[in-house]
C-alpha positions as CSV (number, residue, x, y, z in Angstrom):
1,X,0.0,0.0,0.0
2,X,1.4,3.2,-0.8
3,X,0.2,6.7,0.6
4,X,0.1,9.7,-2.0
5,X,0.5,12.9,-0.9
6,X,1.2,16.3,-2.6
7,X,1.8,20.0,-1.7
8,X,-0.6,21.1,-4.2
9,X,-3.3,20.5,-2.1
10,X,-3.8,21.3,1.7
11,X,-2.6,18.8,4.5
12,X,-4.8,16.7,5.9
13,X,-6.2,18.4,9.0
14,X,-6.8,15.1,10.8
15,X,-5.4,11.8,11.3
16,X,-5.5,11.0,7.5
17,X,-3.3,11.0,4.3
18,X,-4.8,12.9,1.2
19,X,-4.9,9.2,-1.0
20,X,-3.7,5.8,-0.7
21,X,-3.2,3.9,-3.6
22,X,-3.1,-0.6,-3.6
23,X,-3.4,-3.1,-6.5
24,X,-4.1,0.0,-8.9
25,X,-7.1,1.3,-6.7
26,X,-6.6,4.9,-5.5
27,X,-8.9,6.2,-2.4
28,X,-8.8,9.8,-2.2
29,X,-9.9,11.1,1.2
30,X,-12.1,14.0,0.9
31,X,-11.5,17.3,-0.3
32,X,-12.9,20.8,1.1
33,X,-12.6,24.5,-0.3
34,X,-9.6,24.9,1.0
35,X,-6.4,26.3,-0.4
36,X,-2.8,24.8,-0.2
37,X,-2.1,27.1,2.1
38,X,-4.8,26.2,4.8
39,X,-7.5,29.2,3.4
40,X,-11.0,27.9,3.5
41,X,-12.3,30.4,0.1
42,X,-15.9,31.8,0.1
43,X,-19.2,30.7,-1.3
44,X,-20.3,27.3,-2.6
45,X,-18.7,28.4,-6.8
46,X,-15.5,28.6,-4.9
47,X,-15.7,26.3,-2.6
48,X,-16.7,23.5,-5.0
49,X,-13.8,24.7,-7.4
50,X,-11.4,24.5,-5.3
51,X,-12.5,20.8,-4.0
52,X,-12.3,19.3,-7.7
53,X,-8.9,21.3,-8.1
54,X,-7.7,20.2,-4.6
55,X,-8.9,16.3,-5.6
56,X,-6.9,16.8,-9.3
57,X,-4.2,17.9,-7.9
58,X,-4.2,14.3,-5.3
59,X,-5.2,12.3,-8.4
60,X,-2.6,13.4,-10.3
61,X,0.4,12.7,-7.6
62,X,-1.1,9.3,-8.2
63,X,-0.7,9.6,-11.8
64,X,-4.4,9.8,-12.6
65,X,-7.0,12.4,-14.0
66,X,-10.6,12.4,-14.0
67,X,-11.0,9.3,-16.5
68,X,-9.6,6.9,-14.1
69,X,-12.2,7.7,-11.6
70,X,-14.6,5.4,-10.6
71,X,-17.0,7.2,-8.8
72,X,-17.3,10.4,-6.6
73,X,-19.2,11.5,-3.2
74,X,-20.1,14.6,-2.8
75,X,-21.4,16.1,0.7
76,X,-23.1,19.2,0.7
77,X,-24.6,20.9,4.0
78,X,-27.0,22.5,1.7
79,X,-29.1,20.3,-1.0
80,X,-29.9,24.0,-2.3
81,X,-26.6,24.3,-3.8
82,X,-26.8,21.0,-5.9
83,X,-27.3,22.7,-8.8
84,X,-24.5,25.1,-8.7
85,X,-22.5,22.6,-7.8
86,X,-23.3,20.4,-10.8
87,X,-22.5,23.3,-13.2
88,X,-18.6,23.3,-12.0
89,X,-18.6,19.8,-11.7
90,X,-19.5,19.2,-15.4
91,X,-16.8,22.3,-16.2
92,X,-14.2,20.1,-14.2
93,X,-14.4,16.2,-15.1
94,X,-15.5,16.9,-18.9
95,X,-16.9,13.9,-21.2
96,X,-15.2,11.4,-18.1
97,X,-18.2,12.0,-15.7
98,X,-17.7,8.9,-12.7
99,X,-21.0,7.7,-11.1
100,X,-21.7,9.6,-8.4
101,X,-23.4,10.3,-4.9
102,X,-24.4,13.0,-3.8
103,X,-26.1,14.0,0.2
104,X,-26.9,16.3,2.8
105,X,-25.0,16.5,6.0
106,X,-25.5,18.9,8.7
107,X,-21.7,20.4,9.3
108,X,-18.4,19.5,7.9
109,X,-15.0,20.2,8.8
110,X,-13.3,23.8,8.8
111,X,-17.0,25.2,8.1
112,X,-16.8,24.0,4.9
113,X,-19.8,24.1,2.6
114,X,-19.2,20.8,0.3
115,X,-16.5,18.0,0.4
116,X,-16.0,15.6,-2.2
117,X,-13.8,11.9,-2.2
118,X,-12.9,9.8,-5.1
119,X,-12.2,6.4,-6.1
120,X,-10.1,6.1,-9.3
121,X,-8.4,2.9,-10.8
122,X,-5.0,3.3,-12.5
123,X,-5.2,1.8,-16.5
């Protein structure tokens, strides 16, 4: 098992690694709006982008991109903002949309408004 990690997206801020990859399978732990530096940014748009670009930037120290993932969960404290978020997740993962979940959840870390994890297989 081998753990990925990269300084292009913010350090865990719990007991966690950003990914772990074995046998080809990559888990990437979840990813909020915030910024390398530790900066939670404002408003769902933002927050959202910089999730996906937080989650890229994991997927590609494991020498992946969005059409080796699997599937995606996404947790939003608001269902209100589904439809935004769907808007820059269809600007972020292209013609390589992974299944996906989507849910409600009533806080998550750091105040963040959405987190989203991946699964990806290496080819």
């Amino acid at each position: 098992m081998k753990e990925i990690t990269t300084e292009d997206a913010p350090a865990a801020i719990g007991p966690y690694v950003q990914a772990r990859e074995h046998n080809g399978t990559v888990e990437c732990s979840g990813q909020i709006g915030l910024t390398a530096d530790g900066d939670l940014v404002d408003g769902i748009t933002e927050q959202t982008r910089q999730a996906l670009e937080n989650l890229e930037a994991v997927l590609a120290a494991a020498d992946c991109g969005w059409r080796h993932v699997l599937k995606t969960r996404i947790y939003l404290v608001d269902m209100q903002d589904y439809e935004t978020v769907n808007e820059v997740y269809a600007d972020h993962v292209g013609e390589h949309a992974p299944a996906r979940v989507a849910v409600e959840v009533s806080a998550l870390p750091a105040g963040a408004l959405i987190e989203i994890e991946a699964t990806a297989m290496k080819e």
